[in-house]
C-alpha positions as CSV (number, residue, x, y, z in Angstrom):
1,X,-2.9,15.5,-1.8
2,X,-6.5,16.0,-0.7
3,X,-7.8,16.7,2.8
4,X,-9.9,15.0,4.2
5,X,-13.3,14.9,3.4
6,X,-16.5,17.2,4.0
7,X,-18.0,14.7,6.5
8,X,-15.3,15.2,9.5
9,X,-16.6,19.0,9.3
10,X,-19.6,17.7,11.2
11,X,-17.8,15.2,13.4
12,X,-17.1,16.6,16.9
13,X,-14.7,13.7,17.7
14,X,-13.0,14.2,14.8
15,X,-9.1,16.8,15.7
16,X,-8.9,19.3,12.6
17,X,-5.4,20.2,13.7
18,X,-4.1,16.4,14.1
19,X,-5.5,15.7,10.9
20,X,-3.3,19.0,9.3
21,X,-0.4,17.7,10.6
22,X,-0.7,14.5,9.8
23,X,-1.2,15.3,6.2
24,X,2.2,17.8,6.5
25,X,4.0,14.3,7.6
26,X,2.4,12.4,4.5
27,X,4.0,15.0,1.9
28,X,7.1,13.9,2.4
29,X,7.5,10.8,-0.3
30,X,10.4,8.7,0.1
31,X,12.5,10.2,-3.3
32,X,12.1,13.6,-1.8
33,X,14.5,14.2,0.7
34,X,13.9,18.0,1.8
35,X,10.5,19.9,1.3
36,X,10.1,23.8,2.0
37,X,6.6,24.8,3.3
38,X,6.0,26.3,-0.1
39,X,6.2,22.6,-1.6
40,X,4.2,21.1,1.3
41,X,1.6,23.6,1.0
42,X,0.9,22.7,-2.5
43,X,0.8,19.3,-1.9
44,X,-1.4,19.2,0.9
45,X,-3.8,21.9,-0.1
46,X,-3.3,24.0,3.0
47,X,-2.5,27.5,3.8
48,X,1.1,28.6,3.8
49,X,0.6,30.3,6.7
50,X,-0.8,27.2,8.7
51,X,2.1,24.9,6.7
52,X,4.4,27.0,8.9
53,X,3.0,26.9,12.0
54,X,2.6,23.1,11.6
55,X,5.9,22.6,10.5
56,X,7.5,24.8,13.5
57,X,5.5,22.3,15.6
58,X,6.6,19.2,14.2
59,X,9.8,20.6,14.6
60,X,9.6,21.2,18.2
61,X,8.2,17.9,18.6
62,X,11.1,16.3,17.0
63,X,9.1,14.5,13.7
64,X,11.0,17.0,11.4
65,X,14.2,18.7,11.0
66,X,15.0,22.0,9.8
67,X,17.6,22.6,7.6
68,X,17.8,26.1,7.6
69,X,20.7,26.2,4.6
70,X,18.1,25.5,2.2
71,X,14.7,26.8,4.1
72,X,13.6,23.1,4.0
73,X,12.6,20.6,6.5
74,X,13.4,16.8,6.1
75,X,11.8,13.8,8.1
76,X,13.5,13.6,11.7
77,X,14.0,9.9,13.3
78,X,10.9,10.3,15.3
79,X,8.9,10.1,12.4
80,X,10.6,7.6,11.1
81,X,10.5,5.6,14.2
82,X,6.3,5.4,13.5
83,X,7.3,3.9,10.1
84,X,9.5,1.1,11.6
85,X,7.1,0.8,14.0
86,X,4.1,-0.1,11.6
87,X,5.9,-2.4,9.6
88,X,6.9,-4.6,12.7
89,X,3.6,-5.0,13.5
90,X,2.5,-6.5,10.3
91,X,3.4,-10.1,10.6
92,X,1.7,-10.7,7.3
93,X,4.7,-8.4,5.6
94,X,7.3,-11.2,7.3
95,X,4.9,-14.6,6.6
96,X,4.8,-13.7,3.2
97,X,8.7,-13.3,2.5
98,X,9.5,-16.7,1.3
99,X,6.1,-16.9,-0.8
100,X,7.5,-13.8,-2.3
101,X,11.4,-15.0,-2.5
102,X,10.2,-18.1,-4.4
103,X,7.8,-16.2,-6.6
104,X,10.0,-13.7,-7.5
105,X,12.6,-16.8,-8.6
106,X,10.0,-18.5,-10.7
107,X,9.2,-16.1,-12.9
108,X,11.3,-13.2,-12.4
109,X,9.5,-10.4,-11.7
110,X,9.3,-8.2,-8.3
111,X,6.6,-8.8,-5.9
112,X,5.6,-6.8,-3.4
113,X,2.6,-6.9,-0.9
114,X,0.8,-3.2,0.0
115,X,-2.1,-1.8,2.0
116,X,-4.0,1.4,1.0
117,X,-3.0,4.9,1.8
118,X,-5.7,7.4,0.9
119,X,-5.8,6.9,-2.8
120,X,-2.7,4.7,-3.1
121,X,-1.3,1.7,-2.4
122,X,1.8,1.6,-0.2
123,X,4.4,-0.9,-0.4
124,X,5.2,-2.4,3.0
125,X,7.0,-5.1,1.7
126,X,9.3,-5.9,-2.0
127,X,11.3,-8.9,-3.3
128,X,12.7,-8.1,-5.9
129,X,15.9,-9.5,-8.2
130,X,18.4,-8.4,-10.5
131,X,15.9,-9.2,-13.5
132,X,13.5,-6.3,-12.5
133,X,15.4,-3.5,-13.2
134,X,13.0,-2.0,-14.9
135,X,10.7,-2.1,-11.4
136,X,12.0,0.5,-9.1
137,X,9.7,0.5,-6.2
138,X,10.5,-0.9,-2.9
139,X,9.3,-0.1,0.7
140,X,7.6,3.1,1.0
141,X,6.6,3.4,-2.6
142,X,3.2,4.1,-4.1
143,X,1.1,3.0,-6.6
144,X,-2.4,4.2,-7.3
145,X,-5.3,2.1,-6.8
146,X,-7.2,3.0,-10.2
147,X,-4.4,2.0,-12.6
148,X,-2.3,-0.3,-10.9
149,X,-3.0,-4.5,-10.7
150,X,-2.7,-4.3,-6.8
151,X,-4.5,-1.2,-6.1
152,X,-7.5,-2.8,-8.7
153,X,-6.9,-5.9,-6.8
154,X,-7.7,-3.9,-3.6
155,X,-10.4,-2.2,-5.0
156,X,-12.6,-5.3,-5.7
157,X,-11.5,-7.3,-2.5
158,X,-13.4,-4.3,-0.7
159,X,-17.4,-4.9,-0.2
160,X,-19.9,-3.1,-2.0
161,X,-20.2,0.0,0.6
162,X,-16.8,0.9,1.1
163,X,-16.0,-0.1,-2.6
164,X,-18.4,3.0,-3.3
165,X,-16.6,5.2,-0.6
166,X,-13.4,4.5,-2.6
167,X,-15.1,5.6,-5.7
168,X,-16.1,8.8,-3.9
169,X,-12.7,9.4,-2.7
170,X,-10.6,8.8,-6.4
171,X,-13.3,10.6,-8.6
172,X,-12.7,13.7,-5.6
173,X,-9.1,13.2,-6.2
174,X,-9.3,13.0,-10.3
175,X,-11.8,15.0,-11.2
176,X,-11.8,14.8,-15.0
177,X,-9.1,11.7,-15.4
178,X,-11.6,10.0,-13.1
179,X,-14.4,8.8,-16.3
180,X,-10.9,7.0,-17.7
181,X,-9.8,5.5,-14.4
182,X,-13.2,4.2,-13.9
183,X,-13.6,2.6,-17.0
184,X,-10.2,0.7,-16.6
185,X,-11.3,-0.3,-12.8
186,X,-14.6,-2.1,-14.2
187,X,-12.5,-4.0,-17.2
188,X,-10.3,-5.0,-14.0
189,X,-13.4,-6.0,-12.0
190,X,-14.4,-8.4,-15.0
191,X,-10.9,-9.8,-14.9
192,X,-11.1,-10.6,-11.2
193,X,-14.4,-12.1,-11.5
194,X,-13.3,-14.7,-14.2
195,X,-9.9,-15.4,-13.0
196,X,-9.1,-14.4,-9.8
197,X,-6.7,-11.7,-10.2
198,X,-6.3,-8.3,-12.0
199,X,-4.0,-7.3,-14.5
200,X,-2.5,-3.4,-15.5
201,X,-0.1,-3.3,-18.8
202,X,0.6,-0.1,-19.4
203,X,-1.9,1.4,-17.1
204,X,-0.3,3.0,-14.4
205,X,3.3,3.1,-16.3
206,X,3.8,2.4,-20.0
207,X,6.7,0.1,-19.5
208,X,5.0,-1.7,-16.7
209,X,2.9,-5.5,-16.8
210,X,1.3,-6.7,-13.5
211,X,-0.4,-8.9,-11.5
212,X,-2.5,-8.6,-8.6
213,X,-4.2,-10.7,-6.2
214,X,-6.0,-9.4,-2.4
215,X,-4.9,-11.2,0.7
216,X,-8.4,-11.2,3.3
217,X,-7.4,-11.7,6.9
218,X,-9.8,-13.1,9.6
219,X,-8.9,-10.4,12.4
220,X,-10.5,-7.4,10.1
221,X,-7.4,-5.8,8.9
222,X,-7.4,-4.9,5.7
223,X,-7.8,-6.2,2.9
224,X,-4.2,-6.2,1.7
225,X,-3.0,-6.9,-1.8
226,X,0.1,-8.9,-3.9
227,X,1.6,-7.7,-7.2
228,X,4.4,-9.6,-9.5
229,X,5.1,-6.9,-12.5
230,X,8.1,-6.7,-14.8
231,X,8.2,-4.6,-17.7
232,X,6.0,-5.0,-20.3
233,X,7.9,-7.0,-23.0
234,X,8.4,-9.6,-20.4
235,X,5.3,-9.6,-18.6
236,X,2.5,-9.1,-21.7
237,X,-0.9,-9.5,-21.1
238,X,-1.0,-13.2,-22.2
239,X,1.5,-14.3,-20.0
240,X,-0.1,-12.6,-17.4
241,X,-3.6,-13.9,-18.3
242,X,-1.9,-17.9,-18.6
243,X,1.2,-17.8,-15.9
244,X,1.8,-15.1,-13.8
245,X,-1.8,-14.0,-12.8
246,X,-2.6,-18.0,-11.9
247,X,1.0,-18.3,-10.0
248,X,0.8,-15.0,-8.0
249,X,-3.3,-16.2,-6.9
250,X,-2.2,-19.2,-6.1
251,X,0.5,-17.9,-4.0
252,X,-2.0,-15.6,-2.0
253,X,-3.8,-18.7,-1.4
254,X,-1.0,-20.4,0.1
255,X,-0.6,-17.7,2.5
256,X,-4.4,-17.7,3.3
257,X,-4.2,-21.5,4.1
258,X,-0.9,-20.6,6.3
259,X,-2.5,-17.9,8.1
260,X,-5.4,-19.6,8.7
261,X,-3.5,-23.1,9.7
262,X,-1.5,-20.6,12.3
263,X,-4.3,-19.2,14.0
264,X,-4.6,-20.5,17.3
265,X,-8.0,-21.5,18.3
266,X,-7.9,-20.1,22.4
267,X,-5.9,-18.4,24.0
268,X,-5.4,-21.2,26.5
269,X,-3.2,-22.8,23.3
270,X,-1.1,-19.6,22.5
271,X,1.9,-21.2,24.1
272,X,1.2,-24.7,22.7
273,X,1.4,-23.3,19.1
274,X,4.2,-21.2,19.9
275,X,6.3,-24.0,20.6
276,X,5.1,-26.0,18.2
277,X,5.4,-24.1,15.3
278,X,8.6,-22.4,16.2
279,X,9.4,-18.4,13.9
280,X,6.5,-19.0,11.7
281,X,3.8,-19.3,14.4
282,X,5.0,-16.1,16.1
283,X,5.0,-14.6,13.1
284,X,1.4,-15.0,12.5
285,X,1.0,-14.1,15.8
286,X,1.6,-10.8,15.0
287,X,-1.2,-10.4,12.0
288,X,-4.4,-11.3,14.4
């Protein structure tokens, strides 16, 4: 994991020790279960010494538990709780369920929506079926941006300035893999530009065909991003060119329309709308 970068050396509102611990609470992926400080060290780039400092305090604080057996810390419910948190608050995640329910049915494969994380996307929602087996992601998971359909998706939703910043950030991250990653992310950007949507077969994972479409809010917030994948046999690239890629865009664009439909014009109509249109207008409550 890389810290953050050399501009918040300059900026006086910016908390150096927040940002360390932070970063201690990011290394813990959701396959890992326990970490030592040796592990997190490595991952986050940091001093050993300051790993344990940080982790004694997130300890104290209650966002990690020791389990001194093993010399390892695992994520306490605190930290957790922040998780749960988040994901409440992103009406979008619950709007989208059904979209994703049917898609899923129709063709099979698991969709999930994500918003970025650094370098990666993170899954914050998944619908996914006993035909995807070959999909094991769910909420929590990561993909990154370069190589996967939703994190290309992402990547060309965003404009031209902090499309550029993201550039900065992955090449920092892949140093020499970067030239690859790049050449792959401008192929996607001509595939977005003549259909909508981006594809990845056997980008990110050899056994892995996607789709994936950004969802653009009117609040500010985000841009998030859609994927339907399968593995590759089922989901080649011509199917994803001729059915999936058109199915999951036009799915996105549903969403738009109900998002945009649900937002309520003042707030002297909030309670109108809320009554009107029942769980799915507070729902979309929750995105603006």
């Amino acid at each position: 994991m890389k810290r953050t970068g050399k501009k918040t050396a300059t900026d006086r509102n910016f908390v150096v020790a927040l940002s360390r611990g932070l970063d201690v609470l990011r290394a813990f992926q959701p396959s890992d279960g326990l970490l030592g400080n040796q592990e997190i060290a490595s991952r986050t780039n940091l001093p050993k010494p300051t790993v344990s400092r940080l982790t004694y305090t997130l300890t104290k604080l209650g966002y990690l538990t020791p389990v001194p057996r093993f010399e390892k810390y695992q994520l306490a419910p605190a930290a957790m709780a922040l998780g749960y948190a988040a994901l409440a608050n992103l009406g979008v995640r619950h709007l989208s369920e059904p979209f994703r329910e049917e898609m899923m049915r129709a063709t099979g494969g698991a969709v999930a929506i994500g918003g970025r994380d650094r370098h990666s996307m993170i899954y914050f929602g998944q619908s996914r079926g006993s035909e995807t087996v070959g999909v094991q992601l769910d909420v929590g998971s990561r993909v990154p941006i370069a190589t996967s359909a939703m994190g290309r998706a992402y990547f060309w939703a965003l404009g031209e300035e902090d499309r550029a910043e993201l550039s900065r950030v992955l090449r920092e991250h892949y140093g020499s893999r970067w030239p690859k990653m790049r050449d792959g992310l401008e192929r996607s950007g001509e595939t977005v530009a003549k259909h909508g949507f981006a594809i990845s077969v056997g980008d990110w994972h050899d056994d892995i065909g996607a789709a994936g479409v950004a969802l653009k809010l009117n609040d500010g917030t985000g841009p998030y991003a859609f994927n339907c994948g399968a593995p590759a046999f089922r989901f080649t690239e011509e199917r994803l060119i001729n059915d999936i890629g058109p199915r999951l865009l036009s799915m996105v664009r549903n969403i738009e329309a109900a998002l945009g439909g649900l937002m309520p014009p003042s707030k002297k109509d909030d309670s109108k709308k809320l009554k009107s249109g029942g769980k799915v207008a507070r729902l979309a409550e929750g995105i603006r």
